[in-house]
N, C-alpha and C positions, 0 to 999 in steps of 0.2 A: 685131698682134703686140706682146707685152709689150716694153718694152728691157730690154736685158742690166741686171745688176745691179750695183753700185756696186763691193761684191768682187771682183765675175770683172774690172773694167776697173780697180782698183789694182793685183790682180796682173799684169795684161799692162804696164801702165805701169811697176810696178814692175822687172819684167824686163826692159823694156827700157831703162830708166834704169842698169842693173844692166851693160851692156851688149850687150844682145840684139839682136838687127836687130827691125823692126817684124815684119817675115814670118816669120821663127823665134817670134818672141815669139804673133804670131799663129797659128800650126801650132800650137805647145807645147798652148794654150787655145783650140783649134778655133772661131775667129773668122775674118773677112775682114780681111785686113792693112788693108781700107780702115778696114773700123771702128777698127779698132786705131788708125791713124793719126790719125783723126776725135779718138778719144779723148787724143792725146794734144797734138792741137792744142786742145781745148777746155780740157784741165788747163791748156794754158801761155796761151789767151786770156782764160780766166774763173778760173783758179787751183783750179777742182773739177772733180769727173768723176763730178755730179749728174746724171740724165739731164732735159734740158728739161724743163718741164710742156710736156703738148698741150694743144692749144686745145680750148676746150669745143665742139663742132660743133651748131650748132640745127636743125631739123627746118620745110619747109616746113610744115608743119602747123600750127607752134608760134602762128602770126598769126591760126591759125581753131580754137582751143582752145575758144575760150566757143563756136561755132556747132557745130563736132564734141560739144559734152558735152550742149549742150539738142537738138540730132539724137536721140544716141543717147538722151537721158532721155524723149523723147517718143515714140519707138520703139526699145525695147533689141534688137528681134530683127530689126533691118535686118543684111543682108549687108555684108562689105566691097565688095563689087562694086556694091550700089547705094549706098553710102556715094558710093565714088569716081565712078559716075555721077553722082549728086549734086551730087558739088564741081566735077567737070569745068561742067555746067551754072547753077550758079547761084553756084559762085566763080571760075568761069573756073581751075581751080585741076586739072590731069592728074596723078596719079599709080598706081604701083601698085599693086595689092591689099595687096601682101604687104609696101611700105611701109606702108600706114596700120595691116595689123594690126600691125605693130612698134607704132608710135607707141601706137595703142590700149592694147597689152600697159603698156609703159612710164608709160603714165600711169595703171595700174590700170582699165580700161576690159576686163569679161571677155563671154562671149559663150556661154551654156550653150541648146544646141539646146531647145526646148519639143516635138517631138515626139519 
């Protein structure tokens, strides 16, 4: 889920600065009063109501990049299913299918049938 946008949490802050209760303020601009609240504890601990950065999230796979790419260069018409056979056996490494084609996708790695 995206976060709310920088506009939609001045006007709520604003309103309620204005003298709004948080839960009016949040009804008015169909929010949870918590967020509303969130938002305007973070304007008064950080002085902005910038939504965090997220953490970049890595991928178990990302440590078997160079073995995943000369896999699939030395057989581009392996399955995901014997991929992840594969890695379960000789990386000791389990995951699912439908994870590694993600990973595959994302790192440009495509997979066009030959028959």
């Amino acid at each position: 889920m995206r976060p709310y946008d920088t506009d939609l949490r001045e006007r709520v802050v604003r309103a309620v600065h204005k003298g709004s209760s948080i839960r009016a303020a949040a009804l008015r601009f169909e929010v949870h009063p918590t967020t509303a609240g969130r938002w305007l504890e973070r304007l008064e601990a950080h002085g902005e109501l910038d939504p965090a950065a997220r953490p970049l999230r890595g991928s178990v796979l990302d440590e078997h990049a160079d073995w995943l790419a000369e896999l699939r260069a030395d057989d581009p018409a392996l399955s995901c299913r014997v991929i992840c056979e594969r890695l379960a056996e000789e990386r000791g490494l389990e995951v699912h299918e439908t994870t590694l084609w993600y990973w595959l996708r994302r790192h440009g790695f495509t997979h066009k049938k030959t028959r």
